[in-house]
N, C-alpha and C positions, 0 to 999 in steps of 0.2 A: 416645196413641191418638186419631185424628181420627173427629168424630163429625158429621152429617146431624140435623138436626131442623127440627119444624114447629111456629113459634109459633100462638098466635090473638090478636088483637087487638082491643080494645076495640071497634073498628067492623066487629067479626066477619070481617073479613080476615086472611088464612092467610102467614106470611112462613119464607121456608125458608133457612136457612144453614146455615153448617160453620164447628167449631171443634176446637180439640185440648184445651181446659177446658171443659167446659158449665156448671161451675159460675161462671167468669168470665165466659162468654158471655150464660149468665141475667142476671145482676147489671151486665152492661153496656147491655143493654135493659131490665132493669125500672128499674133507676136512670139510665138517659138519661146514661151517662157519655161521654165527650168520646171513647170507643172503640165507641159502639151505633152502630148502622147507620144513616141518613140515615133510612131508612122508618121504622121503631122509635121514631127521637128523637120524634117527632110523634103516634105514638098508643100509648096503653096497652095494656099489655102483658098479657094474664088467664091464659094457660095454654100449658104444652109439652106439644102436641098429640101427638107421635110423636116416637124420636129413634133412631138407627140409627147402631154403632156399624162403621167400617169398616179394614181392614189397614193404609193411607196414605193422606195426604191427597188424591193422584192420586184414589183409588178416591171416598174423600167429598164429591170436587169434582163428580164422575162422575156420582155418587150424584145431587149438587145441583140440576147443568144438566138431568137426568133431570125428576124431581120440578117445575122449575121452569117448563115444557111443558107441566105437565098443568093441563087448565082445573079452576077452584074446586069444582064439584060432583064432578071425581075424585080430587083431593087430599081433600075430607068423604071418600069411598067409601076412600082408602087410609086415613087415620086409624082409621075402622072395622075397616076387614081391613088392616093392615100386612104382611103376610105375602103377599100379594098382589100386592108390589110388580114382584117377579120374572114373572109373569103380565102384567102391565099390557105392562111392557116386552123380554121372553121373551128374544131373544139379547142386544139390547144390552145388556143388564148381563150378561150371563153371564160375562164377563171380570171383574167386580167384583165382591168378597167382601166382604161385608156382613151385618151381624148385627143385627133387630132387639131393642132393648130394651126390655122392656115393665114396665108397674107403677110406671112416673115421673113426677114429677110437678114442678111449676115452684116447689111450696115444700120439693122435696129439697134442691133448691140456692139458694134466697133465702131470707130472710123477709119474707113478705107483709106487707105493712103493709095495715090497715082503714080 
């Protein structure tokens, strides 16, 4: 199952991708493995902000390019209301089926080291 999430970054910057493991996805950005993302390798990683669980990867890529449009203070606003996402962008996703998941967190799937 392909999934949509929004990291935050140490320098308070928001990075959004797609993966069909999030728990390999975490653990390739908090550990800066030779599969994190070019943006990722370079700053630290604090928190999964949102993550949204979608039918194929078409739809989470969908989901992505969506999400990846919207300026920084309305990606804070969808983090807030997640549910809201459908709103923001009312028909264009209406072809895409998506489900948010809520109550996660980025030491469900790492451990955080101190």
């Amino acid at each position: 199952m392909p999934f949509t999430y929004i990291i935050k970054c140490g320098d308070g910057s928001l990075y959004t991708g797609v993966c069909v493991s999030v728990k390999e996805r975490m653990r390739d950005h908090y550990y800066k493995t030779d599969m994190c993302a070019k943006y990722t390798r370079y700053r630290e990683i604090i928190s999964l902000e949102a993550l949204w669980k979608s039918e194929n990867l078409s739809s989470a890529c969908k989901l992505e390019a969506c999400i990846k449009k919207l300026k920084k203070p309305q990606k804070n606003e969808l983090i807030k209301n997640p549910h809201k996402l459908g709103k923001v962008y009312g028909v264009h996703l209406s072809e895409i089926k998506y489900e948010y998941i809520k109550d996660v967190s980025l030491g469900d799937f790492i451990t955080i080291e101190n």
